[in-house]
N, C-alpha and C positions, 0 to 999 in steps of 0.2 A: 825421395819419399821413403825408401826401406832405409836409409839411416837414421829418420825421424822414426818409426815404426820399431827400429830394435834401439834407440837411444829410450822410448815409450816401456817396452820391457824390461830393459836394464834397469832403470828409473823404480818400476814397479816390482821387481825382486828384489831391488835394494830397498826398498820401503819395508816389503815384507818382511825382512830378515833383521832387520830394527826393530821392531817390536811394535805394541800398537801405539802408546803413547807418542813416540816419536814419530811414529807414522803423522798420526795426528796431526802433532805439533807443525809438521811439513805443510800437511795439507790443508792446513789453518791458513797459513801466507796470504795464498793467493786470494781467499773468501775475505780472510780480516780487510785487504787493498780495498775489495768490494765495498766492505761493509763501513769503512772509514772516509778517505780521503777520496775515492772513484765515487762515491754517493755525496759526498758532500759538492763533489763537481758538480755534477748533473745537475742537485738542485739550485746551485748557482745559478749555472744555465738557466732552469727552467724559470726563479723569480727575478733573473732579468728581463726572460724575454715576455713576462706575464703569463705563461703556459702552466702555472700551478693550478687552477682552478678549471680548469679546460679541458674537455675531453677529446685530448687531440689524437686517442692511441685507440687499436677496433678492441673492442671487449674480447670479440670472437678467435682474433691473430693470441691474445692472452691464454685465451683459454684452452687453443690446440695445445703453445707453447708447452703452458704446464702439463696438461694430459701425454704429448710426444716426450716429455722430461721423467714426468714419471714413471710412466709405462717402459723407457729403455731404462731407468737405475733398476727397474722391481726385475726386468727381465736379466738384466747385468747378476744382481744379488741371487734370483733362484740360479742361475745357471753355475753362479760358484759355489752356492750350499749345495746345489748336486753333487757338483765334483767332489768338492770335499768328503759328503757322507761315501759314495763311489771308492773314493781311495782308504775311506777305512774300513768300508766293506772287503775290499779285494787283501788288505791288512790283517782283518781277520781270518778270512779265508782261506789265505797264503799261512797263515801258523796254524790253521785246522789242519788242511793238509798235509802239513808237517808231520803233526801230532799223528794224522793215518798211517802216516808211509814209515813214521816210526813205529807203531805199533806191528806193520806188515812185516818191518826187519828184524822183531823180535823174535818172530819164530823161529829164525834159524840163528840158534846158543853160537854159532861157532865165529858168524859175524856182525852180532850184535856190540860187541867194544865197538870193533872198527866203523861201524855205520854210524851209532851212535856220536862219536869221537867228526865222522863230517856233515852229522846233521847240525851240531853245539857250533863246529867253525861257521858253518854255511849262516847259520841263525846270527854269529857274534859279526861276521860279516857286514849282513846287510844292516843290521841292528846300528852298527857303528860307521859303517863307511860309506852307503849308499844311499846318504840321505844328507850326507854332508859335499855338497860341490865341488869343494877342494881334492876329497878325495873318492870321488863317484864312480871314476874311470878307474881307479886302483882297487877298489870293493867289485866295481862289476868284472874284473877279470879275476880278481881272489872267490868269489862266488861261482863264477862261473865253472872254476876247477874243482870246488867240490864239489858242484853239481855233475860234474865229470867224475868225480872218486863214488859219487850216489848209485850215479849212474850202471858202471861196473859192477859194485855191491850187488845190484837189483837184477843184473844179467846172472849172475854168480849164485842165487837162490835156487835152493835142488825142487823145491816143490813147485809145480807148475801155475798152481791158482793164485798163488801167496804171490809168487814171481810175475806173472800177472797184474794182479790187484798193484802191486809196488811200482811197476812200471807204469799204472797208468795215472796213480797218483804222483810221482816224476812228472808226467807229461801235463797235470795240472798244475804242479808247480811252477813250471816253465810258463806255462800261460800267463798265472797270476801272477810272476816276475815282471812279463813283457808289462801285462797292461800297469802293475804299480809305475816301473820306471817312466812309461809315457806319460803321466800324471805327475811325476814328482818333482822335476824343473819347469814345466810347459804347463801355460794358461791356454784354458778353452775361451778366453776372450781375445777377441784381434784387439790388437794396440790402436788400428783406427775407431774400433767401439770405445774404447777408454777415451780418446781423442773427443768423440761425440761427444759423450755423457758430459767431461768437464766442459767444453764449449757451451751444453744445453743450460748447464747448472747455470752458468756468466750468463746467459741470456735470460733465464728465467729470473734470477736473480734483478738485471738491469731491470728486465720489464714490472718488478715488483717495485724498484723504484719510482718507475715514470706514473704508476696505479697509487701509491700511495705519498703521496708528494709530502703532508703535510708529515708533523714528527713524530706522530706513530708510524709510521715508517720505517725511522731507524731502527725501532724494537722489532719488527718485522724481519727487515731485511739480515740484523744480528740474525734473529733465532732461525730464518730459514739459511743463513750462511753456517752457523755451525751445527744444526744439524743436515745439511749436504756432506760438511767436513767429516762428520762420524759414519754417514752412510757407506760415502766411496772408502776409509779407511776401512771401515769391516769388512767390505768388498777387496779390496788389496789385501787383508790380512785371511781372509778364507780362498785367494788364490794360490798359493803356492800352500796344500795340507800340511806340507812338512818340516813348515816356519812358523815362527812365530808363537804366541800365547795362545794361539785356538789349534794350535797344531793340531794332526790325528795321534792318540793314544799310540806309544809303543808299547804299551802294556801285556799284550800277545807276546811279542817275541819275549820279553824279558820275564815271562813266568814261565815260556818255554826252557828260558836257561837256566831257572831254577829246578824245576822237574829234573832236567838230566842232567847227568853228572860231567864235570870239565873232564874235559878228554886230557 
């Protein structure tokens, strides 16, 4: 079961990293089978065995169905527009911060090159390396040393309040680090809740089959197969903030780097 569960994940960051259409495209497959040749079954089935006209199915089992179907996509979709606003909240926050603990190091003329010079790495860092997988592990240990060279700077201040105020904005940046990284590969959805939803969809889906037998129908079961398909794709694409065409803005960091000067 956990290799089903992290093959679920894999699956669902590589969607994300495709972009939406593709995504799409993917997640069309399995609703087109629905909405073709798996419904053209059924009603096979059902005007062989005379069961088209018949109400052989409870209204009531229908109507949980879709109420349990909707209610877990609507709670799947807020839980990742959280996340997402969440990590560009802590995005912007992390380059306010910045912008303070730069202004703290300016009062002392005699280390402001040098501070300045590992706030631009610290900022080209994560900007550039800690958002890309490949190299995540090499941006967080390049970050991490200037947050180390920051660090020093901010002990090395002769005024005591400035020195102060500097260190404790340090100590927010470090925060707003932690919580961006835990957000930036890692979905706040389990892979067995993704497992659900697309099961409920196939159910919902069949059981709109077996309610609408005749061939309005198939315009039904189309238009609720592709719009499930756009659903969970924007839902896959607002998991992972720092993929894809709904990314979060890096806008902060990179006007950060225009403000100060390349070291």
């Amino acid at each position: 079961m956990r290799q089903v569960f992290d093959s679920v994940t894999e699956l669902s960051y590589w969607l994300a990293s495709e972009g939406f259409f593709v995504a799409l495209a993917i997640t069309l497959i399995p609703y087109i089978l629905i909405t073709f040749p798996l419904q053209h079954g059924i009603r096979k089935i059902l005007r062989k065995y005379d069961w088209e006209n018949n109400d052989f199915t409870f209204p009531m089992v229908a109507g949980i169905l879709n109420g349990v179907t909707g209610l877990t996509i609507a709670f799947v979709v807020v839980t990742l527009w959280n996340h997402h606003r969440e990590q560009d909240a802590i995005l912007k926050k992390e380059a306010q911060v910045i912008e303070n603990l730069h202004m703290d190091l300016r009062h002392d003329s005699s280390m402001m090159r040098e501070a300045e010079r590992a706030l631009v790495l610290y900022v080209q860092t994560v900007a550039t390396m800690e958002f890309n997988e490949q190299s995540r592990q090499q941006g967080s240990e390049a970050a991490v040393k200037h947050l180390d060279e920051i660090y020093k700077i901010c002990q090395n201040i002769k005024d005591p309040l400035t020195r102060s105020r500097a260190m404790s904005e340090l100590a927010n940046l470090s925060g707003l680090r932690h919580q961006r990284l835990s957000g930036t590969f890692s979905s706040p959805i389990h892979p067995a809740l993704w497992l659900t939803v697309v099961l409920l969809t196939f159910l919902t889906l069949i059981n709109l089959i077996l309610f609408n037998p005749k061939k309005s129908g198939y315009v039904a079961v189309s238009v609720a197969s592709l719009a499930y398909a756009l659903i969970l794709t924007l839902a896959n694409q607002l998991e992972y903030p720092y993929l894809g065409p709904l990314s979060v803005s890096m806008d902060p960091l990179f006007l950060l780097l225009q403000k100060y000067e390349n070291p």
